[in-house]
Structure formats: C-alpha cells, structure tokens
Backbone bond lengths (Angstrom), bond angles and torsions (degrees), N, CA, C in turn:
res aa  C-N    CA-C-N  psi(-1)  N-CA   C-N-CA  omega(-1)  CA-C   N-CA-C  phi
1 X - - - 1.465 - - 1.522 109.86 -
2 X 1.619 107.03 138.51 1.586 103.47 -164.85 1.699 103.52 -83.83
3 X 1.305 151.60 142.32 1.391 176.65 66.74 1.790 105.75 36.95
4 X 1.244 113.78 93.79 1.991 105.51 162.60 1.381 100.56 -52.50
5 X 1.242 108.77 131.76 1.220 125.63 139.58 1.670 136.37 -76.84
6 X 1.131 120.97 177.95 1.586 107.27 179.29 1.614 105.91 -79.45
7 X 0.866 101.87 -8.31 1.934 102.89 -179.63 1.301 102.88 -95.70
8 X 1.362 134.58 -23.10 1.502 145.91 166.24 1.878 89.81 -47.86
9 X 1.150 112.14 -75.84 1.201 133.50 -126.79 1.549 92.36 -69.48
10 X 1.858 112.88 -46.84 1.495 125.99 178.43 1.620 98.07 -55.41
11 X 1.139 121.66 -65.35 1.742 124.30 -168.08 1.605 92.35 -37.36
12 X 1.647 128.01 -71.55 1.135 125.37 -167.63 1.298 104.78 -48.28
13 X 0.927 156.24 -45.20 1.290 156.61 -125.06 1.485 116.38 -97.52
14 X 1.558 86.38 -47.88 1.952 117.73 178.41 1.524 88.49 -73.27
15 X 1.449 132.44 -36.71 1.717 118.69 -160.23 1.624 87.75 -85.63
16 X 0.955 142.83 -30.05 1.445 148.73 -164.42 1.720 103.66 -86.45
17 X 1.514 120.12 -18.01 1.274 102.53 -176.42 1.502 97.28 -98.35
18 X 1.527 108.74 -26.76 1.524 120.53 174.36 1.781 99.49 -39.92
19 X 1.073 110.14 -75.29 1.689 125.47 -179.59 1.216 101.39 -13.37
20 X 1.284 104.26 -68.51 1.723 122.70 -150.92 0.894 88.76 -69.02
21 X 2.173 153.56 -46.25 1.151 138.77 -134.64 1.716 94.33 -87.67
22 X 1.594 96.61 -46.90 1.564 103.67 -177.54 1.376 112.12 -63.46
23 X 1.355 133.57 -30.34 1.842 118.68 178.48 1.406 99.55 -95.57
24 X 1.579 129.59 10.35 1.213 125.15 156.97 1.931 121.74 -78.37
25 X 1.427 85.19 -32.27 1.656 99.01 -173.71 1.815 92.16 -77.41
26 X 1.030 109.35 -57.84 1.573 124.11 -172.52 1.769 92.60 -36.89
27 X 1.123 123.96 -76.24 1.452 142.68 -171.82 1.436 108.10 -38.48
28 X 1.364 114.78 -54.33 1.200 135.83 178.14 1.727 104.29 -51.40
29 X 1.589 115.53 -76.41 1.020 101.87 -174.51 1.613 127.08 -63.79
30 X 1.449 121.72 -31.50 1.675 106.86 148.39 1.013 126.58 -30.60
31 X 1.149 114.41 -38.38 1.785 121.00 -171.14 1.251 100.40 -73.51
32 X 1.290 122.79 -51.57 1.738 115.01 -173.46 1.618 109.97 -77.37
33 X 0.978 120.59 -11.75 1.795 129.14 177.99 1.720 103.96 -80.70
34 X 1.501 112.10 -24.29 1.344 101.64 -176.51 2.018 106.61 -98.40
35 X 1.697 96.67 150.90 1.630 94.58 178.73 1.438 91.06 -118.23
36 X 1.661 113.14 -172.27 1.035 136.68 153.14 1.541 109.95 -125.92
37 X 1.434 125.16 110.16 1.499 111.60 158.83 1.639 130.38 -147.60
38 X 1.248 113.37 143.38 1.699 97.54 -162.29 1.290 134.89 66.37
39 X 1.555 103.57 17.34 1.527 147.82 176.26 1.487 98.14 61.37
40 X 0.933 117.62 66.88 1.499 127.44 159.00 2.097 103.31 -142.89
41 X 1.567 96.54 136.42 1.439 95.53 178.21 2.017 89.51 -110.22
42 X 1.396 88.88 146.58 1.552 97.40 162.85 1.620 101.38 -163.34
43 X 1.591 97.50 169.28 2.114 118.95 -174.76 1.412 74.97 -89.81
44 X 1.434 120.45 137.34 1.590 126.36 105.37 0.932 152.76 -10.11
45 X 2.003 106.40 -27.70 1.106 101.02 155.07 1.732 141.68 -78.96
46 X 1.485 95.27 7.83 1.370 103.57 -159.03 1.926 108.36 -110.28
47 X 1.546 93.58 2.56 1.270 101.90 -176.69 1.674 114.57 -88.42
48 X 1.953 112.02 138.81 1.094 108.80 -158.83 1.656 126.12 -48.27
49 X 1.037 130.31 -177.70 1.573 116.05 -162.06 1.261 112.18 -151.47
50 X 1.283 125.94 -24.90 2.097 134.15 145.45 1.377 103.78 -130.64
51 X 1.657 90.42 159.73 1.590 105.45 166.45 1.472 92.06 -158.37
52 X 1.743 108.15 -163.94 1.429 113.94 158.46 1.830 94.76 -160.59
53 X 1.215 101.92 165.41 1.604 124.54 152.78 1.111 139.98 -23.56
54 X 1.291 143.37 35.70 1.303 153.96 -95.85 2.218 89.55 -102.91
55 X 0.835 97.40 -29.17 1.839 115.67 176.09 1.401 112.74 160.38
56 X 1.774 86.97 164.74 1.542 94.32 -176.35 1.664 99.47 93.48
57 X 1.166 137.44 25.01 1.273 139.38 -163.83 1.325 102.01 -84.09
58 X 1.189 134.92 -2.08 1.391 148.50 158.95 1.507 121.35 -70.75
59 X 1.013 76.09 -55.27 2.016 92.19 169.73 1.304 126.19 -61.96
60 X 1.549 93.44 -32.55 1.624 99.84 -174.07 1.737 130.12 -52.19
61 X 0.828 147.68 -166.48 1.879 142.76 114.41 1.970 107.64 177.46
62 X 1.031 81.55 176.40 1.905 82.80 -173.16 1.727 92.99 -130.39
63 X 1.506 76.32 148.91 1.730 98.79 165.07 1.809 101.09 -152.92
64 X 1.420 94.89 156.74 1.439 125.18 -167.22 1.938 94.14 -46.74
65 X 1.983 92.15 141.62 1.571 89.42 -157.08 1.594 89.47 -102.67
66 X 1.077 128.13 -12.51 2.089 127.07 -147.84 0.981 127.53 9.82
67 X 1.697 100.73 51.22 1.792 115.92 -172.12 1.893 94.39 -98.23
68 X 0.977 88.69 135.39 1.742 114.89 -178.76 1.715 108.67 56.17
69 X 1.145 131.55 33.19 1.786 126.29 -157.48 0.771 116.21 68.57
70 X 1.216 143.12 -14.71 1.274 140.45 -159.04 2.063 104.40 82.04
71 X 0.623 102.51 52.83 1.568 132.43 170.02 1.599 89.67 -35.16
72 X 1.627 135.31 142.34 1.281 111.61 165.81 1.719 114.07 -77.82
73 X 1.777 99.05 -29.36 1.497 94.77 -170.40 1.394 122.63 -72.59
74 X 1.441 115.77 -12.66 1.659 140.51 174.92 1.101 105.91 -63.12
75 X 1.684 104.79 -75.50 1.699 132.48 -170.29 1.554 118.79 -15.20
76 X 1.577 100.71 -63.01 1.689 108.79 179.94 1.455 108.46 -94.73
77 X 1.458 112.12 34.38 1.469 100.08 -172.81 2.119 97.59 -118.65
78 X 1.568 73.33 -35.31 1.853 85.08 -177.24 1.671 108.96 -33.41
79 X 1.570 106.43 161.42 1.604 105.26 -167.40 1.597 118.90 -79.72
80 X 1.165 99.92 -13.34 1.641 130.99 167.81 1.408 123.96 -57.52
81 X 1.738 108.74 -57.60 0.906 114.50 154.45 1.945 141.08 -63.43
82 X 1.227 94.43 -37.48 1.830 107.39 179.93 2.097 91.12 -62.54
83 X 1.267 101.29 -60.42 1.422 109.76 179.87 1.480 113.46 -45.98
84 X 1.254 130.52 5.11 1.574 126.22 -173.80 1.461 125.08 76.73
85 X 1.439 118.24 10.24 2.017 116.35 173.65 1.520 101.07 -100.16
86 X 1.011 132.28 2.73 1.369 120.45 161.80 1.572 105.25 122.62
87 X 1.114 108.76 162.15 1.787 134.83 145.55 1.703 110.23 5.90
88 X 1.084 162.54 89.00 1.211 153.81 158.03 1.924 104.32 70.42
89 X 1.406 84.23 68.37 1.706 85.27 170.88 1.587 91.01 -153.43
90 X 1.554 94.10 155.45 1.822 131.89 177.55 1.462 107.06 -85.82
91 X 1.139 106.39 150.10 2.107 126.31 163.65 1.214 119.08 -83.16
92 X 1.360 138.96 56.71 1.342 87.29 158.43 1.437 172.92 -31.09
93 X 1.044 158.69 82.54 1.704 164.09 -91.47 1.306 96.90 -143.54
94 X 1.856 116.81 90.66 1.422 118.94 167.63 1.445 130.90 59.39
95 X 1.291 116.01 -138.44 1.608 115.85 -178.52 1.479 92.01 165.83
96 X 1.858 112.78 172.74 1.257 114.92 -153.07 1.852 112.59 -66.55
97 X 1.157 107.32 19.46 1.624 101.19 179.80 1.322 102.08 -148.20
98 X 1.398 135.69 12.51 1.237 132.71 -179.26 1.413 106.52 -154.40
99 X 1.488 118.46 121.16 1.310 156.98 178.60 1.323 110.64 -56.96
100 X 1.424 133.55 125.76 0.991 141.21 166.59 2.084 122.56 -132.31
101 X 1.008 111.42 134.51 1.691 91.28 -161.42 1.635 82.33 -145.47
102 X 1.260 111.01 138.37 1.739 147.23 176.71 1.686 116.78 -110.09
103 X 1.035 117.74 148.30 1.290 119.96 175.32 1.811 119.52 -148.07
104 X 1.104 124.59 115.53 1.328 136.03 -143.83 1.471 107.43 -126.43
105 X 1.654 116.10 141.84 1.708 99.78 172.48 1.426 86.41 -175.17
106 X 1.487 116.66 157.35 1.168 157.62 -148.69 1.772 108.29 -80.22
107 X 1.363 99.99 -17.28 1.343 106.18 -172.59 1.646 124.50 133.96
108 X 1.409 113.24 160.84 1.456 93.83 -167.50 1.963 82.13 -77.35
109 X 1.745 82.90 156.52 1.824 103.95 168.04 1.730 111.46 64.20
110 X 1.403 106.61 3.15 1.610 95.93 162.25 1.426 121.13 -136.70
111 X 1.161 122.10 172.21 1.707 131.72 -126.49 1.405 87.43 -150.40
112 X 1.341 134.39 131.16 1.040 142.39 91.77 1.693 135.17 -5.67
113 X 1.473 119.59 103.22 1.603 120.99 -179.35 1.698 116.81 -79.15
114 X 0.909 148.53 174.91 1.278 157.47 148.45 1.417 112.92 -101.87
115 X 1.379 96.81 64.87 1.815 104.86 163.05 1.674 109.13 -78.71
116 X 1.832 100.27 177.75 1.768 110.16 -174.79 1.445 113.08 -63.36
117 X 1.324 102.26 111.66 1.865 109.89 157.79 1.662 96.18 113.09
118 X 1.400 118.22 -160.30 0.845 130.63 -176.29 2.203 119.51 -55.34
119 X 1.284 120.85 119.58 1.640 110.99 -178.77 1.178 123.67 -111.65
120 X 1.535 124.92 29.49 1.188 134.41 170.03 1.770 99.74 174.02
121 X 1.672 105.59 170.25 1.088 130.18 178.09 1.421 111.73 -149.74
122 X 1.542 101.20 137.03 1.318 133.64 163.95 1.406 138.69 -89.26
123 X 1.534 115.14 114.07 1.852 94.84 -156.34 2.010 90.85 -126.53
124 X 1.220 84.41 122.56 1.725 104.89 -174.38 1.548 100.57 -104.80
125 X 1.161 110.06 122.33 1.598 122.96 167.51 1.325 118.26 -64.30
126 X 1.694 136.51 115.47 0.629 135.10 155.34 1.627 138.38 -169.85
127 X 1.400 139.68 -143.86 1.388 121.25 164.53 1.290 131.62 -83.67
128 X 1.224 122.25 159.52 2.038 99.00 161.75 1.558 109.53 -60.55
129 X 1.122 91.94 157.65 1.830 105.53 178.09 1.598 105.73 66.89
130 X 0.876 137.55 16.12 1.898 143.13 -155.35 1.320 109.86 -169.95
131 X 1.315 115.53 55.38 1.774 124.12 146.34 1.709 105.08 -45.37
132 X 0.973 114.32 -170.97 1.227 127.33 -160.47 1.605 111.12 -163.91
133 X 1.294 135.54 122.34 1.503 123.76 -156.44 1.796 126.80 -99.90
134 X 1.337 103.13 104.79 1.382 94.43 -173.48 1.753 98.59 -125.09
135 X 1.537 102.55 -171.16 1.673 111.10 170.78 1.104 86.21 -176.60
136 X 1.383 86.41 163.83 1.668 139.15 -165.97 1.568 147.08 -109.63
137 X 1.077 128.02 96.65 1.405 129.56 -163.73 1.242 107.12 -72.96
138 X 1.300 131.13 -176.99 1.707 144.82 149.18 1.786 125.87 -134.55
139 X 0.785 111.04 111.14 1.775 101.81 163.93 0.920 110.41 -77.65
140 X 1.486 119.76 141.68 1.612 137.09 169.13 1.562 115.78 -73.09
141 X 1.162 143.70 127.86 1.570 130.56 171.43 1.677 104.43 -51.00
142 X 1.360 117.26 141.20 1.379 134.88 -163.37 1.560 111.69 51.50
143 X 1.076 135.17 44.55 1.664 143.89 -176.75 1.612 96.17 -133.90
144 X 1.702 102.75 137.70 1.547 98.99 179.39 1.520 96.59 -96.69
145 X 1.438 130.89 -33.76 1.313 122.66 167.43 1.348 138.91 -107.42
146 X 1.098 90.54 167.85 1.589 94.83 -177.37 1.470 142.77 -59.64
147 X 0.923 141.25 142.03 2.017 134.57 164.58 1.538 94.27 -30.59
148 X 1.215 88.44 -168.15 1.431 127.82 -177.04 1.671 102.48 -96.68
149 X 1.231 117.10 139.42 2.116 107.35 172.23 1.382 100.65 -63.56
150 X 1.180 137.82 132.52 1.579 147.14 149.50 1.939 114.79 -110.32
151 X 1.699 85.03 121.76 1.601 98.95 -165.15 1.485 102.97 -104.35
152 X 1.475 122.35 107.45 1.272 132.94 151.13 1.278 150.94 -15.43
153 X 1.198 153.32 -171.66 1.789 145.43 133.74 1.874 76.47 -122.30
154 X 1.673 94.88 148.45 1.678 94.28 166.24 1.477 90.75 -84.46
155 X 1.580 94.84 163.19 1.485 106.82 179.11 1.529 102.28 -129.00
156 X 1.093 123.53 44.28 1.571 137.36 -173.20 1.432 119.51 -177.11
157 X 1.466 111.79 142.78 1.490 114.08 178.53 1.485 109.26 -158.01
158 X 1.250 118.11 123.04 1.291 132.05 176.29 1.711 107.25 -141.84
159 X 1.607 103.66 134.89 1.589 106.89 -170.73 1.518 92.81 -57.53
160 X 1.298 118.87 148.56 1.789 128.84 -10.10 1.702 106.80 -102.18
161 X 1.459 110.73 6.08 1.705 99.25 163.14 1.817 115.56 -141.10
162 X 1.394 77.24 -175.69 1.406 101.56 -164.66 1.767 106.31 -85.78
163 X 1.573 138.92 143.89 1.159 129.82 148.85 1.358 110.12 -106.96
164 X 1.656 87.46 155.60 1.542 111.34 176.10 1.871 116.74 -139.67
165 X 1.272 98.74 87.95 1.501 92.20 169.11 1.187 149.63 -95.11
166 X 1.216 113.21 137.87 2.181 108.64 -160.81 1.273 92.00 -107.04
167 X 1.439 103.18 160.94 1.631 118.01 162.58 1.362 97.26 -128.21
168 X 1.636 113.84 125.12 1.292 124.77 -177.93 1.538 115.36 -56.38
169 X 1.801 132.79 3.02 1.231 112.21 -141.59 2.517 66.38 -102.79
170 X 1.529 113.00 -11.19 0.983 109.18 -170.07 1.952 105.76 -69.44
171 X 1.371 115.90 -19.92 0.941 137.43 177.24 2.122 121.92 -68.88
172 X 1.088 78.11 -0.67 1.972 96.67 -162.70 1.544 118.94 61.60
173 X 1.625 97.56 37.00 1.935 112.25 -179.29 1.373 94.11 -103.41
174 X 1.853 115.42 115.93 1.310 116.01 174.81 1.585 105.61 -64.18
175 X 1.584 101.95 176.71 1.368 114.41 162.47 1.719 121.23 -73.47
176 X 1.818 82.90 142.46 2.086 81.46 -152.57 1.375 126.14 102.64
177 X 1.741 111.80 -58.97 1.348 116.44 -172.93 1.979 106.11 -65.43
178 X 1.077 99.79 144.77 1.184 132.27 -167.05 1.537 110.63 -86.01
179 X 1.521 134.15 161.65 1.167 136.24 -164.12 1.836 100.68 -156.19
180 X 1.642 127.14 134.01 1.258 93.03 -165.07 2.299 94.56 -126.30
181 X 1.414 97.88 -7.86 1.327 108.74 146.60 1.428 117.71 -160.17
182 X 1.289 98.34 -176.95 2.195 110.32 177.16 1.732 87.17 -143.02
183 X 1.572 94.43 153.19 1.256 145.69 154.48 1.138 130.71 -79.53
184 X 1.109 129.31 132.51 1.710 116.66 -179.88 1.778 94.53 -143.05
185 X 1.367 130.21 141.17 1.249 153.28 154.12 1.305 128.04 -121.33
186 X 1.765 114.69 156.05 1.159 101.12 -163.83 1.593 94.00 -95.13
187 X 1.528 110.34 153.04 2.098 98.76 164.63 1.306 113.22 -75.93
188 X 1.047 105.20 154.40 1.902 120.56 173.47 1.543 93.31 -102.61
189 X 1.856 92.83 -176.27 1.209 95.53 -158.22 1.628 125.42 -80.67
190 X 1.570 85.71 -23.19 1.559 116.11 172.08 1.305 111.85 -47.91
191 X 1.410 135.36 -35.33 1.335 130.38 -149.02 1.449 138.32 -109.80
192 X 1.161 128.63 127.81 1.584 145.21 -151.39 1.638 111.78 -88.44
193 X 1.072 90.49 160.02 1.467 83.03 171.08 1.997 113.55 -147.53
194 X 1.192 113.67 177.04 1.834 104.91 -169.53 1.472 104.24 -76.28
195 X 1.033 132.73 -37.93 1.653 130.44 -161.89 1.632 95.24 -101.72
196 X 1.964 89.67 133.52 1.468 108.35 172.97 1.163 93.35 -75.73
197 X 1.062 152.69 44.20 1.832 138.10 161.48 1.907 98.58 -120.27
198 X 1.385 107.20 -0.69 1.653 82.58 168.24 1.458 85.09 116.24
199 X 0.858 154.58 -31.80 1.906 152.48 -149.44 1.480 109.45 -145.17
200 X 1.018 92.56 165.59 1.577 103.54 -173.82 1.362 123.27 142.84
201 X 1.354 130.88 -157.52 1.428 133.62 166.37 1.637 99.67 -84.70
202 X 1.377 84.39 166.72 2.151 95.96 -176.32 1.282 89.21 -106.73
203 X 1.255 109.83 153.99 1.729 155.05 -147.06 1.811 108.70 52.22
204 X 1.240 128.29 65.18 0.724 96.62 169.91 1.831 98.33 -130.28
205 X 1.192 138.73 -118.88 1.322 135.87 -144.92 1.779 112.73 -123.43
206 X 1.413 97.31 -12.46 1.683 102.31 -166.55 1.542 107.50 -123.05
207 X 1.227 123.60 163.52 1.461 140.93 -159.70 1.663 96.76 -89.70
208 X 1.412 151.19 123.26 1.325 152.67 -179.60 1.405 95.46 -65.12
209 X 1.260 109.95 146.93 1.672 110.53 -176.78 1.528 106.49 -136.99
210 X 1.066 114.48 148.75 1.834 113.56 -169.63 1.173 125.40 -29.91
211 X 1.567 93.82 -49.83 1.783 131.14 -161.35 1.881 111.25 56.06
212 X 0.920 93.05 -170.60 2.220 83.72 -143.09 1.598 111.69 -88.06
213 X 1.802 101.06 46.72 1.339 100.40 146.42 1.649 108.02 -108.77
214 X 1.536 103.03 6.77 1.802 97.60 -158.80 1.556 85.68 -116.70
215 X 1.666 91.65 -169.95 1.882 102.36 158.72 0.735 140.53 -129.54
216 X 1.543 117.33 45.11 1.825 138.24 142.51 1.434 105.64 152.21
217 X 1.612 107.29 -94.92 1.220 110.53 172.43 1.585 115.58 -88.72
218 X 1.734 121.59 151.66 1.400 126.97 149.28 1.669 130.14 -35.95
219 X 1.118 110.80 94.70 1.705 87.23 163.45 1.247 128.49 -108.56
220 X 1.125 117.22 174.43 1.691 117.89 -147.61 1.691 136.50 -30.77
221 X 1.738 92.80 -24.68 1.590 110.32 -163.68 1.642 100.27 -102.10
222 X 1.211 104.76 1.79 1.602 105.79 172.93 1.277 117.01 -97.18
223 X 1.423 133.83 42.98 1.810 128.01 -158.91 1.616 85.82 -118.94
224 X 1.247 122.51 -19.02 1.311 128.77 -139.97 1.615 101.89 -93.00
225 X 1.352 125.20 44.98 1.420 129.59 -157.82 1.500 99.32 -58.56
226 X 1.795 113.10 146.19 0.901 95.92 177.98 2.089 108.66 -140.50
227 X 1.098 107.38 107.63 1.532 117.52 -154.23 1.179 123.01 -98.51
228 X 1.196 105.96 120.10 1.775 116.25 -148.46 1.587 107.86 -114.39
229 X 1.477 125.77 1.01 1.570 110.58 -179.11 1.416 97.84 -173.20
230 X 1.659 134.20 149.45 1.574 115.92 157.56 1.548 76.34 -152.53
231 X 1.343 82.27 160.12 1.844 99.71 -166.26 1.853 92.87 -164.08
232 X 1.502 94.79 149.78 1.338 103.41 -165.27 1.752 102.16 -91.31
233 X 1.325 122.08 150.70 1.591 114.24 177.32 1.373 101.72 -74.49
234 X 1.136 114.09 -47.35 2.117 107.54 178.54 1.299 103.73 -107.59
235 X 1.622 110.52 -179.09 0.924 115.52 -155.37 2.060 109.46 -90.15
236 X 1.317 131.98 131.66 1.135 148.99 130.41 1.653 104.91 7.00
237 X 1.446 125.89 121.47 1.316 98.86 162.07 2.096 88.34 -147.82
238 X 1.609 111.08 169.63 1.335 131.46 -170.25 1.489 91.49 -47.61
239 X 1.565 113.55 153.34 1.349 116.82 165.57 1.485 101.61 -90.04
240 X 1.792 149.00 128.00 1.170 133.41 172.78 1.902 114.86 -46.60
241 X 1.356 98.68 157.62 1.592 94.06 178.25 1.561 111.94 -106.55
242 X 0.941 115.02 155.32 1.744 124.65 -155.11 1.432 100.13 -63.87
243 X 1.385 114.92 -27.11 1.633 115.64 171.05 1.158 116.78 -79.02
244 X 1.688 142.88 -32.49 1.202 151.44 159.53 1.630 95.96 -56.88
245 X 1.307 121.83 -68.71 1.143 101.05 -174.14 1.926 129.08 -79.52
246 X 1.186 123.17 14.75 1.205 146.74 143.63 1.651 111.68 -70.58
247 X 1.183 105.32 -42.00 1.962 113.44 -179.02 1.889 97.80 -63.93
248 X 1.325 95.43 -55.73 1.520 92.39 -171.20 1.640 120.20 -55.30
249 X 1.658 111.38 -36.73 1.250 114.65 -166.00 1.720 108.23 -85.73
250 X 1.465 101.74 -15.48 1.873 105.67 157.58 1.460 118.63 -64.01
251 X 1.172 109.12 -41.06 1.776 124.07 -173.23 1.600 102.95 -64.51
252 X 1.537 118.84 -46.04 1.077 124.55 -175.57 1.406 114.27 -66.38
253 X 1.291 111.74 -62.34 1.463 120.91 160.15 1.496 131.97 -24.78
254 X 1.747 102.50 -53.34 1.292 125.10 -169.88 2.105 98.31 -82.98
255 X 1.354 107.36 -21.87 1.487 117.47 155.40 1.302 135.20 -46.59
256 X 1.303 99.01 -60.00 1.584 127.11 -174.42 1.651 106.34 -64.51
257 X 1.563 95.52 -68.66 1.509 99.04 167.60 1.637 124.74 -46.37
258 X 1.087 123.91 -36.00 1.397 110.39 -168.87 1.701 99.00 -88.69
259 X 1.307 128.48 -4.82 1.105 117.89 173.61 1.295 108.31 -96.77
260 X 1.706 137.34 -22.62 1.520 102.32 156.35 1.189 109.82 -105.00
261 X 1.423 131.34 55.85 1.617 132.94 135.46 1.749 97.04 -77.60
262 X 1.186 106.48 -76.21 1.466 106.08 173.42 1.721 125.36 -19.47
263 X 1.593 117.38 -34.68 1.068 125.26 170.50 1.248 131.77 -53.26
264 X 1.636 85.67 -48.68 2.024 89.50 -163.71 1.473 105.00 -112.49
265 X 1.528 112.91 22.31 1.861 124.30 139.47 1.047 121.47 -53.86
C-alpha cells in the first residue's frame, strides 16, 4: 500500500483550493446574473432570448429602456433589443386605436414549465400611477395556437417600470405542461375584458381598469404599452424530440415485455 507523502498532501491541497476558487467564481457569477425588481427575483439566464413582430409593425418603435443600468446581461436581452432597436431599449405597442402584437420565446427547442406560483414576469415601462395596458397570450408545447389574451393589474413597481406576473396554470396550462412562447399586445380603446374587477381575458363584457398601481380607468394616452423585459421565474428547459420521446416509449415497451417473458419461464 502506497504512503502520502508531504508533496501528496500539498498537490491535494492546491487541487482542493483550485475547487473552492472555481465554485467560488461559479457562485459569484450566478450571483451577479440574478436581480431583484418589482419584488420579483429572477437569473438572466432565464429571460426570453428571440421573438419578432407578429403585426402592427407600423405601430411599433423602440426607445432607450434604463432598465437595470444597462446591466450587460439585461442590456441585449431587453424586448427592444431581441426585436432589433438596439442595446437596452423598450417597444412600444400601438395606442388606443391601433393594434400592435409581439411574440417572444426562450429559444429555439425550449419551453417554459408551469411550476407553483407565479412562471414569468412582465416589465412595462412607465410612471407611478400610469401603467399602460397590454396582455398576454401563451402557446402550449405541441399546440399550433395560441390561448386566449389575458390582461393583468401589475402587481409591482420599481422606477422606471411596472411588473406583471402570470402563472400559466391562469392560462388553462396544467401543472408540468409546458409553454414554448407568449404574445403580448397592447389594448385599444374598444376593448373588454371577462372580470367585473377590471382584468381578465379580452373580449369579454367589462371596461379594463388600472388596478392599484393606477387610478381606475385608462384614458386615451395609456393604450400605448410599452414593454421592456420578460424573463422566466425558473429555469427554461429543451422541449423532448418526438424521436427521443418515441426512443423512450420503445425502451419502456421493450421493458415491460421482457419482464413477462421472464414470467411465464
């Protein structure tokens, strides 16, 4: 049996401080990738990463967002930026008579889960007391269309925007089921929604109402939502591919079977 030596003991020691330096750096930079704002904490890494213009490309345009300093990991993430206006800039989406609609997602081949509580956030640029009115669709993983728009109250505010967080299960996305992008539009002036409290899905019977970061109803110059960041609360993961998941349900199969061959030996 081989004996440490004192040079044994230094090598371990030096590979052990190595460890520590690298899950120190590792730790570290999580730490700087994660924010807190509008009382929601989330990673950067989980914030969406392409979209495009879905209509209303008339309506559209960006201006400079000064959401987080310009953070680098934020900066090129903002919806402004993925959308083509640059470096740490917001969308505007129409105004009370003209339609504007966005479409956002995590990446090609990954999905969004519907874990407990809230599964993403929405951060709208704007004043205290002066939200600005938009909503939000979802695609289901393997669904060619979309939900229904469901319009919010933000429930957060930190200068210079507003949050708004959904939980997909409000969307009719069970627990588990997966989501692989959302939509967001701004409302016009025309438009209703299901809940007499001001919120709800659009077309339905009632007038959208600020809710209690605003002061009651919308008027005219507020249609013009203007949406500067969405980032997922957990993490993003691959949607499986129909051949992986075809592979698995052979394995299982090819499981099952060989255990009652084994049986009736």
């Amino acid at each position: 049996m081989r004996s440490f030596t004192i040079k044994d003991y230094c090598q371990i020691g030096l590979s052990l401080t190595a460890l520590s330096v690298a899950a120190f750096i590792n730790a570290e930079s999580a730490k700087a990738a994660t924010f807190s704002v509008g009382g929601y904490t989330w990673d950067a890494a989980n914030s969406v990463v392409s979209g495009s213009i879905v209509s209303g490309s008339q309506n559209i345009s960006g201006f400079p967002a000064f959401f987080m300093g310009n953070q680098p990991e934020v900066a090129n993430k903002t919806v402004g930026s993925i959308l083509g206006f640059g470096s740490d800039t917001s969308v505007e989406l129409g105004d009370d008579k003209n339609r504007g609609v966005i479409e956002l997602n995590w990446g090609s081949g990954m999905s969004l889960a519907n874990a407990a509580g809230k599964d993403f956030v929405v951060y709208e640029n704007g004043s205290w007391s002066a939200p600005e009115a938009f909503a939000v669709a979802v695609r289901k993983v393997g669904q060619n269309t979309f939900s229904q728009f469901l319009y919010q109250f933000s429930n957060g505010f930190e200068t210079p925007v507003f949050a708004t967080g959904f939980d997909l299960s409000d969307f009719g996305i069970g627990e588990n089921e997966e989501i692989d992008a959302i939509r967001i539009m701004n409302l016009i002036a025309t438009d209703k929604v299901s809940g007499a409290d001001g919120q709800g899905f659009v077309g339905g019977n009632f007038d959208p109402l600020t809710g209690p970061f605003g002061l009651g109803s919308y008027t005219a110059d507020k249609f013009d939502s203007d949406i500067t960041y969405v980032v997922g609360l957990h993490s993003p993961k691959p949607v499986p591919e129909p051949s992986s998941i075809l592979s698995l349900l052979a394995l299982g199969t090819l499981g099952i079977t060989s255990r009652l061959v084994r049986r009736t030996l």
